[in-house]
C-alpha positions in Angstrom: 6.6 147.9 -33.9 8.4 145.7 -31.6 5.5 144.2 -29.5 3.8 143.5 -32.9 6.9 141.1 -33.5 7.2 139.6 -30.1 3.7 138.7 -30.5 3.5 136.9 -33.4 6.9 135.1 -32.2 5.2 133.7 -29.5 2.1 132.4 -31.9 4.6 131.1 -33.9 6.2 129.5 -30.7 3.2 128.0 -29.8 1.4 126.8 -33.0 5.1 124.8 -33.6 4.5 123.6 -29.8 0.4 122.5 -30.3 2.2 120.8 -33.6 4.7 118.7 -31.6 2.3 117.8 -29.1 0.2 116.4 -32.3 3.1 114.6 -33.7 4.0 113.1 -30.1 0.0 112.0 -29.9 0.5 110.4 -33.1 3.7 108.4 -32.2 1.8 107.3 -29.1 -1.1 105.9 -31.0 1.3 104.6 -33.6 3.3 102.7 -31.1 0.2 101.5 -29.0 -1.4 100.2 -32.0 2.0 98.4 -32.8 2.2 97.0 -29.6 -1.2 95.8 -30.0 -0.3 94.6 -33.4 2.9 92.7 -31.7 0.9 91.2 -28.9 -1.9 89.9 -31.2 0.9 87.9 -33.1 2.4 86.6 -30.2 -0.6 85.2 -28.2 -1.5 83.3 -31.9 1.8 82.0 -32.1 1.9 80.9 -28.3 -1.6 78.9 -29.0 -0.6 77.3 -32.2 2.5 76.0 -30.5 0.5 75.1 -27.8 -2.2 73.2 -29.5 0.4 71.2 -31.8 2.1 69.9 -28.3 -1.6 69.1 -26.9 -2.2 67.0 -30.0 1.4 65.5 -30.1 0.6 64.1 -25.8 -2.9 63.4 -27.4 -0.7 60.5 -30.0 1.5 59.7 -27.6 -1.0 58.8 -24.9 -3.0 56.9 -27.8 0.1 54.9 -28.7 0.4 53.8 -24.7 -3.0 53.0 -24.2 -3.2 50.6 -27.3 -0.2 49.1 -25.7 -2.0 48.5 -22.7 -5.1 47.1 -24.3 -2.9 44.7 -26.4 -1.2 43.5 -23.0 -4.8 43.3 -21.2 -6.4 41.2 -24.6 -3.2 38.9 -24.1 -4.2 38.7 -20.3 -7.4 37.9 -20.7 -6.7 35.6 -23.8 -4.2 33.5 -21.6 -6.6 33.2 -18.9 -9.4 32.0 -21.1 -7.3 29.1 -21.8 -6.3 28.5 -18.7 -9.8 28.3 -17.5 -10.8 26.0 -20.0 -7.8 23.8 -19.0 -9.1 23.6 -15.4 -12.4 22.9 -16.9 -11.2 20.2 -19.3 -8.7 18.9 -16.5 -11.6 18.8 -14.0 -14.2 17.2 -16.0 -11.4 15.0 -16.8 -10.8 14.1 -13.7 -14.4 14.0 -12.6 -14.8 10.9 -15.4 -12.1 9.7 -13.4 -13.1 9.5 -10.0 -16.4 8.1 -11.0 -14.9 4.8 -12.3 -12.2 4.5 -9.9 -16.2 4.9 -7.4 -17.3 2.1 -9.7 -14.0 -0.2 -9.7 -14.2 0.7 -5.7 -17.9 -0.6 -5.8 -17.2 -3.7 -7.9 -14.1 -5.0 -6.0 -16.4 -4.4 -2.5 -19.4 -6.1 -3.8 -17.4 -9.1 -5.1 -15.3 -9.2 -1.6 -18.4 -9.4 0.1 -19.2 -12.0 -1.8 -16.4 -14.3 -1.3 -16.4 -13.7 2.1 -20.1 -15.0 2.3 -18.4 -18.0 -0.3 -15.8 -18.3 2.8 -18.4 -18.6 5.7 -20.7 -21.0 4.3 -17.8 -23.0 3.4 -16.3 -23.2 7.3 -19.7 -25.4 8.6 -19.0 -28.1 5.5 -14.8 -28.0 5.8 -14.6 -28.3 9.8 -17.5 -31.5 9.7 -15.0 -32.8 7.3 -12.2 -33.5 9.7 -14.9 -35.8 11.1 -14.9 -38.1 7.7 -13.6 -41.5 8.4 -9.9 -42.4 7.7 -8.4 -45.4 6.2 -9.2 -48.2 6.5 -12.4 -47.9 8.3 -12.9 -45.2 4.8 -13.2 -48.3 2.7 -15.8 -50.1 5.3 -18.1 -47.4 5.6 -18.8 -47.4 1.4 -18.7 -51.2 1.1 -21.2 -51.6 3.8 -23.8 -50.0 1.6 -24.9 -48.7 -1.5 -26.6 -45.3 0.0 -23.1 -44.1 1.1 -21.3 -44.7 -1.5 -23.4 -42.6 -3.5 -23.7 -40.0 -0.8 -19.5 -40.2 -0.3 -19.6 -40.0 -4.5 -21.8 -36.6 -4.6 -19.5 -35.3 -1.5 -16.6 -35.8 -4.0 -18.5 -34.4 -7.1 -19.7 -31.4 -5.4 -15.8 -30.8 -3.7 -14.2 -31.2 -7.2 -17.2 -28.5 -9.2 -16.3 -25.6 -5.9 -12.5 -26.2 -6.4 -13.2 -25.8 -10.0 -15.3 -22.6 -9.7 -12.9 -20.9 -7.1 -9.5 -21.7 -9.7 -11.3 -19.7 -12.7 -12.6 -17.0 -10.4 -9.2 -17.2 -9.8 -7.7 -17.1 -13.2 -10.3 -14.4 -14.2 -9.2 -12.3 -11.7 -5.6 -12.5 -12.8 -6.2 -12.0 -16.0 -8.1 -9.1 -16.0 -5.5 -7.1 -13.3 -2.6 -5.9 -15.6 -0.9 -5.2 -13.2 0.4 -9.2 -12.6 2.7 -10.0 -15.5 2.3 -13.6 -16.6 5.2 -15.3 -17.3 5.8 -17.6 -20.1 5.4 -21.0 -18.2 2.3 -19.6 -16.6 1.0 -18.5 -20.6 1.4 -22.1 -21.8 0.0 -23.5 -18.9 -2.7 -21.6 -18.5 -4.2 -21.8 -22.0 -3.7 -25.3 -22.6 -5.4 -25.9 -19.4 -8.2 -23.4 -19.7 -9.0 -25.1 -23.2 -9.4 -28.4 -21.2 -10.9 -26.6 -18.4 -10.1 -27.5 -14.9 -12.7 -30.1 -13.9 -10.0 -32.6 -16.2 -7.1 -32.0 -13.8 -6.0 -34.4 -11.3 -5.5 -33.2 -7.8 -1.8 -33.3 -8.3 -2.2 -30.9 -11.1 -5.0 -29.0 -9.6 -2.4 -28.4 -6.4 0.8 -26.9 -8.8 -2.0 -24.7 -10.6 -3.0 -23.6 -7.1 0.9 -23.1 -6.6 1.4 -21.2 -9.9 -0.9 -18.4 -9.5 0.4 -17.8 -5.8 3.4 -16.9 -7.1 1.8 -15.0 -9.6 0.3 -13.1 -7.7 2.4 -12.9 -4.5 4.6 -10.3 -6.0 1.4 -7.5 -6.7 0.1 -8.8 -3.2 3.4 -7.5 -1.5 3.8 -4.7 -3.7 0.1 -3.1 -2.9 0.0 -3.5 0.5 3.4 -2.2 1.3 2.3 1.1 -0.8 -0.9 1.0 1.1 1.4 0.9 4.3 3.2 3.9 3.2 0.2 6.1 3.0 -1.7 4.9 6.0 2.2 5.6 7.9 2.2 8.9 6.4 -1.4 10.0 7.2 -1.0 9.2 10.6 2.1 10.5 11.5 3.9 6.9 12.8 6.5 7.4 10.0 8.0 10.2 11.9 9.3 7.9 14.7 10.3 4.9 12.5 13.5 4.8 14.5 12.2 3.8 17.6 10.5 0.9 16.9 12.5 -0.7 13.8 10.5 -4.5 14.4 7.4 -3.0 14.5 7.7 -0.7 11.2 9.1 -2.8 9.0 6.5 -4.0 5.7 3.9 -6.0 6.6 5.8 -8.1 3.5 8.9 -8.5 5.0 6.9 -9.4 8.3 4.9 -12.4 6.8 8.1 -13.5 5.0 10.2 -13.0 8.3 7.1 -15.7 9.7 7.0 -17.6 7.2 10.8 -18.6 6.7 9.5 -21.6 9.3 6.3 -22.7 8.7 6.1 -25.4 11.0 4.6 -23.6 14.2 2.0 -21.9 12.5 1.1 -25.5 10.8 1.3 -27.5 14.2 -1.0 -24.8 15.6 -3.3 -25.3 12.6 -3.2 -29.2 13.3 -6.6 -30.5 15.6 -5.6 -33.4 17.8 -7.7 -36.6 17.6 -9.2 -36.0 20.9 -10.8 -32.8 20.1 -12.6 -34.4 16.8 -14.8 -37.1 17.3 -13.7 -38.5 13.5 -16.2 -41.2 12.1 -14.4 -45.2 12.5 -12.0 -43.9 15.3 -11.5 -46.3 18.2 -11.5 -44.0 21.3 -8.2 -43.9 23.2 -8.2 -44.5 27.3 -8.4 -41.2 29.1 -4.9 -42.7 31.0 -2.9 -43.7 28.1 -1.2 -40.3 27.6 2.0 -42.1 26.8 0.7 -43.0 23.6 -1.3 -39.8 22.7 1.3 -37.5 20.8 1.4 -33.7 22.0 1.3 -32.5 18.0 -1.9 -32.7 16.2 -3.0 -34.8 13.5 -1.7 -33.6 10.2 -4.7 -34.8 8.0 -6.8 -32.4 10.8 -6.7 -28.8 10.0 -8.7 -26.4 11.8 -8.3 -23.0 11.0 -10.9 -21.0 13.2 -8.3 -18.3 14.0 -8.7 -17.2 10.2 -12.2 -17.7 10.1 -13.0 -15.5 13.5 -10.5 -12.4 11.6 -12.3 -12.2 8.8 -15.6 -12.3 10.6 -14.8 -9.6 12.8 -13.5 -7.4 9.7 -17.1 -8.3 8.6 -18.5 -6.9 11.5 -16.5 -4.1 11.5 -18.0 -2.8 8.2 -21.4 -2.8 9.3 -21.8 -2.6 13.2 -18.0 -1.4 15.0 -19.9 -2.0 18.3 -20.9 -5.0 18.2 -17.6 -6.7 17.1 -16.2 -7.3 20.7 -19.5 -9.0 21.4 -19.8 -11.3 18.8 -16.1 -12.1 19.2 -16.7 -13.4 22.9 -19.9 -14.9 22.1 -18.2 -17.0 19.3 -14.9 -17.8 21.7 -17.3 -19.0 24.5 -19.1 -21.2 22.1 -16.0 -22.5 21.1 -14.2 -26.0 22.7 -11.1 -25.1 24.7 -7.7 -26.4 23.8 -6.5 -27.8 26.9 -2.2 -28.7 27.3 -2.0 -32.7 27.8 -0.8 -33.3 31.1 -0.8 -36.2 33.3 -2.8 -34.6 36.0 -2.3 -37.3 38.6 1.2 -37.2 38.4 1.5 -34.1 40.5 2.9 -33.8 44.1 5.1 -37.1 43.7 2.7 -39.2 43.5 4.7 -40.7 40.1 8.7 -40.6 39.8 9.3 -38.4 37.1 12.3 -40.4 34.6 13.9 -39.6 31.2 14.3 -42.6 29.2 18.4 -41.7 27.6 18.4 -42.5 24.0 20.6 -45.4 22.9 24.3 -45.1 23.1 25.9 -45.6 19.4 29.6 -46.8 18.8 30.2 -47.3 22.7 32.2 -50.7 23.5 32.8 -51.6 27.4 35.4 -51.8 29.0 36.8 -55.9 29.3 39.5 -56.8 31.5 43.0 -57.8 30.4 45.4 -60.1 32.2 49.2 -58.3 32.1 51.9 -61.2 31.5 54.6 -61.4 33.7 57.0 -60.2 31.3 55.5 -56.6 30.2 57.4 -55.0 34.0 60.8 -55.7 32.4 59.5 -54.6 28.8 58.7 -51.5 30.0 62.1 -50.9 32.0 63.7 -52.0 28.8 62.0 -49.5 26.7 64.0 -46.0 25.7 66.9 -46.9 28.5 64.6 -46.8 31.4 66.4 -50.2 33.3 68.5 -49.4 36.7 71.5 -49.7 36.4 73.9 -51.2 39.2 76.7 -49.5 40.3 79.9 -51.6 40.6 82.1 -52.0 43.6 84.9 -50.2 43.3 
């Protein structure tokens, strides 16, 4: 009887044991399929947070970038119109240039012009020194009726160039605005232009000439002293002004500084008489010096210095080379200016004198008798007589 019971104990014991192994296998599977449960949940929730951050960058890298494309449309924008500015400025300034070429073209071709209007004229105006003077003027057209009418047309033909050169003048002038005419020079000018010139005397012809020097002496001074400026500071001489103050001073102060005293540069413009051969002139003796003055002739002008400048600036435009050449070709041609001296007056063979100039308010001396008296009168005078002394 008892192993009957120990027996089924033990099959008790173990069908309660195969049980709780079960019920542990069941918790197991329980609890793994929670945790799978859990971790499903969590790996959703990790990528929907995830994605809602992705999309939140996502907007906030769209915001920046639209940023940046507005500040690269304004970029672009601004430099649009600045390249249409530099477009506009330089077609601008390409219609510019082309008529300062033109103005530079016109002023050149209308310099050349009166510099050929200058050369023809120096053959005519140096044979005229050689026209005959009063009185021997008024016997050359009485003494027939051909030259009279040839010294008429010389006149004519004089007074219709003078007239042509005063309104290339006055056209010039008018048309520079830079010259500012004056109120004198308005009145003037219109009354006179109405009249036209060829009705002014030569007096008047002269102060018209006058006039528009001044009027244009002040533009004159004015553009070459710019022009100075900008030649000094292209080469580099304006750097060492200091050094040399006579020498870099305006060309306008210059010509003023000459021209405070005109009279050298006119007595070298004077010819003498014995240069010209002038039409009616008696010729002087070759010994009389005494009588032939050392200044020229003031109604003799010869001004071939100017005229041999401007023909070698002529030169110079065309040929550089050959400027030196023509120069000394043209000097050799030319008479030389010899100083009047008495040349047989040298090694003593003349006593060289000074005549003195007159002496004014001199009286010579004329001799006085003294009277007898004046010895006394002057012992007299302030107490000056000898006294005696007395015996004592």
């Amino acid at each position: 009887m008892g192993k009957p019971s120990k027996r089924a104990k033990e099959e008790v014991d173990s069908d309660e044991y195969v049980t709780a192994d079960d019920n542990m296998d069941e918790l197991i599977d329980s609890e793994g399929e929670e945790d799978e449960y859990d971790d499903g949940s969590g790996c959703d929730e990790m990528n929907g947070a995830s994605e809602e951050e992705e999309s939140e960058e996502g907007e906030e890298n769209n915001g920046v970038g639209d940023d940046e494309m507005e500040e690269l449309e304004k970029e672009y924008t601004n430099l649009r119109h600045q390249e249409q500015d530099l477009l506009a400025n330089l077609r601008r300034q390409k219609g510019e240039d082309s008529l300062k070429g033109q103005a530079v073209k016109n002023q050149k071709t209308l310099w050349n012009k009166s510099l050929e209007l200058r050369f023809l004229l120096q053959k005519p105006f140096s044979t005229s020194n050689r026209l005959p003077q009063e009185p021997a003027r008024s016997l050359f057209v009485e003494s027939g009726e051909g030259v009279s009418d040839a010294y008429s047309d010389l006149i004519s033909s004089s007074e219709k160039t003078i007239n042509s050169l005063l309104e290339l003048q006055n056209a010039l002038l008018k048309n520079n605005p830079a010259i500012a005419q004056t109120a004198d020079g308005n009145s003037q000018s219109s009354t006179k232009q109405d009249d036209g010139f060829g009705v002014l005397e030569t007096d008047d012809k002269w102060q018209l000439i006058s006039q528009m020097y001044s009027r244009m002496a002040n533009f004159r001074d004015k553009s070459i002293d710019k022009w100075q400026r900008k030649t000094q500071v292209t080469t580099g001489v304006a750097s060492i002004k200091g050094r040399y103050q006579a020498f870099n001073q305006n060309v306008s102060q210059q010509v003023a500084a000459y021209m405070r005293d005109p009279s050298r540069m006119i007595k070298q413009m004077q010819a003498r008489r014995s240069t010209i051969n002038v039409f009616g002139a008696v010729p002087e003796e070759i010994g009389n010096i005494k009588e032939e003055s050392a200044d020229g002739d003031p109604d003799l002008i010869d001004d071939v210095e100017l005229y041999q400048q401007l023909l070698k600036e002529f030169f110079e435009t065309f040929d550089p080379s050959s400027t030196e050449a023509a120069l000394y070709s043209l000097k050799r041609s030319q008479a030389k200016k010899r100083k009047i001296v008495d040349r047989r007056a040298s090694k003593s063979r003349k006593i060289r004198y000074t005549v003195h100039e007159k002496i004014v308010n001199f009286m010579a001396p004329e001799p006085a008798d003294i009277p007898p008296m004046a010895p006394k009168l002057f012992e007299n005078l302030f107490g000056l007589k000898r006294r005696i002394p007395s015996s004592s």
